[in-house]
C-alpha positions as CSV (number, residue, x, y, z in Angstrom):
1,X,-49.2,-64.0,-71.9
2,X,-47.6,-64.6,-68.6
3,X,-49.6,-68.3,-68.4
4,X,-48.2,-69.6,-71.5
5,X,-45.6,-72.5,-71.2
6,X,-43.7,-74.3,-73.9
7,X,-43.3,-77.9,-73.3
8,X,-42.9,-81.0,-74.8
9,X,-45.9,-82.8,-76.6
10,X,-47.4,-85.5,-75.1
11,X,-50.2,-88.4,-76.3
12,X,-52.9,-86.5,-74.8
13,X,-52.2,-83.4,-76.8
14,X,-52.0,-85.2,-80.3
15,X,-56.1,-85.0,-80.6
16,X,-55.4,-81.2,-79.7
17,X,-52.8,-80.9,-82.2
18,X,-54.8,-82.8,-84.7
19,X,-57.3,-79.8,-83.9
20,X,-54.9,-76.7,-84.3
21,X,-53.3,-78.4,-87.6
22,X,-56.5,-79.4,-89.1
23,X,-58.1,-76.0,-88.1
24,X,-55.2,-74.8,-91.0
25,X,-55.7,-76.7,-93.8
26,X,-58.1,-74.2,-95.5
27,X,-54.9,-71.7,-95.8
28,X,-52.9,-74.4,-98.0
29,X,-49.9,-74.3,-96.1
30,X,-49.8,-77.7,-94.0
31,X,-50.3,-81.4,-94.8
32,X,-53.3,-82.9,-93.3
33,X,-52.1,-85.2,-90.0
34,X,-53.7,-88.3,-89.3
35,X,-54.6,-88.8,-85.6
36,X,-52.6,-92.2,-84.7
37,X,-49.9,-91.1,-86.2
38,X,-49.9,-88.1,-83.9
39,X,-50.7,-89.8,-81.1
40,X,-47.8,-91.8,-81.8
41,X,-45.3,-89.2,-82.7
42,X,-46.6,-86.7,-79.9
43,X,-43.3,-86.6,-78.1
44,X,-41.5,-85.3,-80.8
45,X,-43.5,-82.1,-80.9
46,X,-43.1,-78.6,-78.9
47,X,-46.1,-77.4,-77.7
48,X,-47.7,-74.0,-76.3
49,X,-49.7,-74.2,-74.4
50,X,-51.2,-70.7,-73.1
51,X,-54.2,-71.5,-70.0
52,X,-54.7,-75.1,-71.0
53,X,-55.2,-74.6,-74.7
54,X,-52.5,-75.3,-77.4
55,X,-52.3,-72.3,-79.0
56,X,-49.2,-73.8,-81.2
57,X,-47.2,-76.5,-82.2
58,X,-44.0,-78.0,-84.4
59,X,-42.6,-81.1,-84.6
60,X,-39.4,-82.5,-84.8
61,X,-38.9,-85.4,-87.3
62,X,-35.9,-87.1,-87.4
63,X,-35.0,-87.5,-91.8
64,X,-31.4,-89.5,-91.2
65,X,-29.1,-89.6,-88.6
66,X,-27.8,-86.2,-89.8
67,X,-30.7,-84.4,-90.8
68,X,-34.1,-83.6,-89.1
69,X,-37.5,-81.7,-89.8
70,X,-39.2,-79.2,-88.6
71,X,-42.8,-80.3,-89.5
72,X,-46.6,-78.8,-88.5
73,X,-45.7,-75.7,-87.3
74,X,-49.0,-73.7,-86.4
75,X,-50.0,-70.8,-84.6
76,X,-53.6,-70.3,-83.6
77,X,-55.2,-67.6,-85.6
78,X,-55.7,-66.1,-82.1
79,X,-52.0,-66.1,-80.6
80,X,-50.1,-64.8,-84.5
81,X,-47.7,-62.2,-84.3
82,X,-47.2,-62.7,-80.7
83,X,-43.8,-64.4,-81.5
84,X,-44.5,-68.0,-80.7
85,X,-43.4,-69.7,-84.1
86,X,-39.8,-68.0,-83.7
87,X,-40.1,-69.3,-80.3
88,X,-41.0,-73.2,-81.2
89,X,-37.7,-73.0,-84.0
90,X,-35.5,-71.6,-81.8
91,X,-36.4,-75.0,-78.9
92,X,-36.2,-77.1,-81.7
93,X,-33.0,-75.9,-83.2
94,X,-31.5,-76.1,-79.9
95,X,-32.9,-79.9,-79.7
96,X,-31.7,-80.7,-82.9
97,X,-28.1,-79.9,-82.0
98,X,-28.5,-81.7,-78.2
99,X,-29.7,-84.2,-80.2
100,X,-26.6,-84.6,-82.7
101,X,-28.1,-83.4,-85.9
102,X,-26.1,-81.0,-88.1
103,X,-28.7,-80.0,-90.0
104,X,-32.0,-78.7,-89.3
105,X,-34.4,-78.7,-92.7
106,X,-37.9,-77.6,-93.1
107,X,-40.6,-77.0,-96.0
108,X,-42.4,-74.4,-96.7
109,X,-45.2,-72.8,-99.1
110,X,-43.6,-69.0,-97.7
111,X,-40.3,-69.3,-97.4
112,X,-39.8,-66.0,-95.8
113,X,-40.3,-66.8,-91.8
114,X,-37.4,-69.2,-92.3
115,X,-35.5,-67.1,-94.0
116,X,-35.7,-64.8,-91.1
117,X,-34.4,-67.2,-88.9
118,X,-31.6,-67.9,-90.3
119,X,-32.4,-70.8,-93.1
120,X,-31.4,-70.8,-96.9
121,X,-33.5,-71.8,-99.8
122,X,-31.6,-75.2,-101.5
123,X,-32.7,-77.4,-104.5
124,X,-35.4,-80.0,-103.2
125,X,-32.5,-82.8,-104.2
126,X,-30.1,-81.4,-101.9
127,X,-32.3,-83.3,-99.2
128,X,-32.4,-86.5,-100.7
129,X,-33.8,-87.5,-97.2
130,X,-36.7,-86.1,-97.2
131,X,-37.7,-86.7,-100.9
132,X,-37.0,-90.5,-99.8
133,X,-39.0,-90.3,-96.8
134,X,-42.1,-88.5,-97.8
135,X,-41.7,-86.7,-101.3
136,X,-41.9,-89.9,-103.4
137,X,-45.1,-90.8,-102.1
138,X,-47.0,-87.5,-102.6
139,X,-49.5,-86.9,-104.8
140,X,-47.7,-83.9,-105.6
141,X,-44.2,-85.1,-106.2
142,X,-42.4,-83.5,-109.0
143,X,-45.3,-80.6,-109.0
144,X,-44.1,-79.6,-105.4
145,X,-45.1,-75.6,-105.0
146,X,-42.9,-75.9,-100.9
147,X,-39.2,-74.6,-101.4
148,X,-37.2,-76.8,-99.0
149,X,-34.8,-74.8,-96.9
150,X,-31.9,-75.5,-94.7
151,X,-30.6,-74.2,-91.6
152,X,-26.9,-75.6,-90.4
153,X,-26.5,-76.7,-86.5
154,X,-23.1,-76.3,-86.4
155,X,-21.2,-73.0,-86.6
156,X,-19.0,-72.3,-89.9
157,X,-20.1,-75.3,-91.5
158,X,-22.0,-75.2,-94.8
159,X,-24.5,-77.1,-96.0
160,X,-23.9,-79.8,-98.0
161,X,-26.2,-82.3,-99.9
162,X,-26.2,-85.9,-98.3
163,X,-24.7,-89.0,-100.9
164,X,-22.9,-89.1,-104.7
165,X,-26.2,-88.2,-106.9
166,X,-26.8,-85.2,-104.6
167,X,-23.1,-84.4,-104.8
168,X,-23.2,-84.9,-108.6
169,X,-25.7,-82.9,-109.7
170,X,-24.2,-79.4,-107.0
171,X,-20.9,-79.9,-109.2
């Protein structure tokens, strides 16, 4: 793959990514992605993009100040096991620390590829951001079948849930 480039998202890729993360949805493991909202959150994705084509992406969604996402990460069926997914973490972990964040979080039905990278499975109310920001509005809240996982940005430190109920209910 000696044509393939990783580079920021822009608004002309969002219909593209809308392709590649809708072309997924049959396996269970993503959240449908409306268009607009792609279109106006392109530059927060990592794309790659191998002759032309997109042939992966993830996203970077900021949570809080402290916290941010890794969202829609997809690898064409065609370019899997070829290394691409630890590829897009590893840019957006860096990007996440550039960008201040000390913690990187993500969610996922297989928890395993984060794992491998470094994450650790936490309670879903250690990331009281996320449950605030999307959780609360999904159909499957409280039924959730993801495990949320966390990945620290900063060496030595440890992760620890955001505010007092968080706080309360780790004690």
């Amino acid at each position: 793959m000696t044509d393939l480039t990783i580079r920021p998202g822009r608004v002309e890729d969002a219909e593209a990514i809308h392709a590649l993360v809708s072309s997924h949805l049959d396996e269970g493991h993503l959240l449908p992605r409306n268009l607009s909202e792609l279109r106006l959150h392109a530059g927060r994705f990592i794309v790659c993009d191998v002759a032309g084509q997109i042939s992966a992406c993830a996203e970077l969604a900021p949570l809080s100040p402290k916290v941010a996402e890794v969202r829609s990460l997809v690898v064409s069926r065609d370019f899997r096991g070829a290394g691409l997914a630890h590829r897009l973490v590893d840019q957006l972990r860096a990007s996440a620390r550039t960008m201040g964040f000390s913690t990187l979080t993500a969610f996922a039905h297989d928890a395993r590829f984060f794992v491998r990278q470094g994450f650790s499975i936490v309670p879903h109310v250690w990331i009281p951001e996320k449950i605030l920001t999307d959780c609360v509005d999904c159909p499957l809240f409280r039924k959730c079948e993801q495990f949320a996982v966390v990945l620290p940005l900063q060496k030595q430190q440890m992760y620890r849930p955001a505010g007092p109920r968080a706080t309360a209910q780790v004690a």
